[in-house]
N, C-alpha and C positions, 0 to 999 in steps of 0.2 A: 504494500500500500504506500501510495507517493505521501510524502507528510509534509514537504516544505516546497519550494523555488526553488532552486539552488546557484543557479547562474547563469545569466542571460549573455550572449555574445553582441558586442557592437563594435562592428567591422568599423573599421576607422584608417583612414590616410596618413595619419604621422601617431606612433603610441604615445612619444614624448609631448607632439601635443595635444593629444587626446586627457592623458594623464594631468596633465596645468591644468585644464579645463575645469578637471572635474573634484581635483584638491583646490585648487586656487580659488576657482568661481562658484563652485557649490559646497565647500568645503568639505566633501569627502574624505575620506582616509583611503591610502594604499594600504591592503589587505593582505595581499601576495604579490610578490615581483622576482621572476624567475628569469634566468637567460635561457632560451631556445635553439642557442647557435650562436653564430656570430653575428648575424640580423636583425633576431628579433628575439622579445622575450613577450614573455607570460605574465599579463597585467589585472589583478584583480584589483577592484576597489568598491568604496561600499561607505555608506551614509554613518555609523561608527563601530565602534570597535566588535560591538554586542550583535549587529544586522549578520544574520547568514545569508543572505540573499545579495550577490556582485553581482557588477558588469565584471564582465571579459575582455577587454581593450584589444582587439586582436587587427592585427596588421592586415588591410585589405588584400594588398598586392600579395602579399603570401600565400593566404589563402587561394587567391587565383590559380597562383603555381600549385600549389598543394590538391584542390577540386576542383580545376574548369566549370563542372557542374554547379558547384553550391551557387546557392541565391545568395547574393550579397546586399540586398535590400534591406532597408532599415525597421527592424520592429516597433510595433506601436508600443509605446513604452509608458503608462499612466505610475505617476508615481505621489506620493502621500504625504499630506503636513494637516498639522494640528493650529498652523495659523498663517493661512493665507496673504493676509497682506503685510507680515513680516515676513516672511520667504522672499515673496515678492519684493518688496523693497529691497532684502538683501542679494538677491540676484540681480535686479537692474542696478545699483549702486558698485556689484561688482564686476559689472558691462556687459552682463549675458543678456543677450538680446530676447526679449519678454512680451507677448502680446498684452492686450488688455484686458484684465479681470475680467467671466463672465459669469455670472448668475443665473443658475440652473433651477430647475425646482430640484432638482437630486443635487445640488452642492453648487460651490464656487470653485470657479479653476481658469487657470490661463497656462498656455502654448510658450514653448521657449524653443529657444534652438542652438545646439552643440558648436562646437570650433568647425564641423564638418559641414554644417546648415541642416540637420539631422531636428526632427520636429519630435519633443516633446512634451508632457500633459500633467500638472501639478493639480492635483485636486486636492480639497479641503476634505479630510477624514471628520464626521465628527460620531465620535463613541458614547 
């Protein structure tokens, strides 16, 4: 029986700046960081210390060489906060480019977008 998420892959064009990105402008933590060769490494990160649930920062172009096949398309990726317009504030103030609030009957939430122009979806939890 599946019991958690465990890790989501986000193919990305540069890991180093994928990695800024996502420490600097969302203040995540690096979780795991492996070398894979001489190229590239194994980039997990994750909201803190306590989240089992990473991204995968994994190297676009490698994956090409590795499965011609795989979809390299960007997963819809909804992610979670307990306060909305502080999020929000601290992600526009920390230059991450941020749509406008909108008010749902199911919650509030606004659109942002990665180093890569990758669209994703902050919604307000509330428990």
């Amino acid at each position: 029986m599946i019991k958690k998420i465990g890790k989501i892959t986000i193919y990305v064009n540069n890991q180093e700046e994928a990695k800024r990105f996502w420490t600097e402008k969302l203040n995540f933590i690096v979780k795991f960081e492996q070398a894979m060769g001489p190229n590239m490494k194994w980039i997990e990160v994750g909201p803190n210390e306590d989240e089992f649930t990473t991204f995968i920062l994994y190297d676009k172009n490698m994956m090409k060489i590795q499965n011609p096949n795989a979809s390299l398309g960007h997963p819809n990726i909804i992610l979670s906060t307990d306060d909305i317009d502080t999020t929000y504030n601290n992600m526009k103030s920390n230059g991450v480019i941020v749509d406008k609030i909108m008010t749902m009957p199911y919650g509030r939430m606004f659109s942002f977008k990665d180093q890569d122009g990758n669209d994703y979806l902050i919604r307000e939890d509330k428990f």
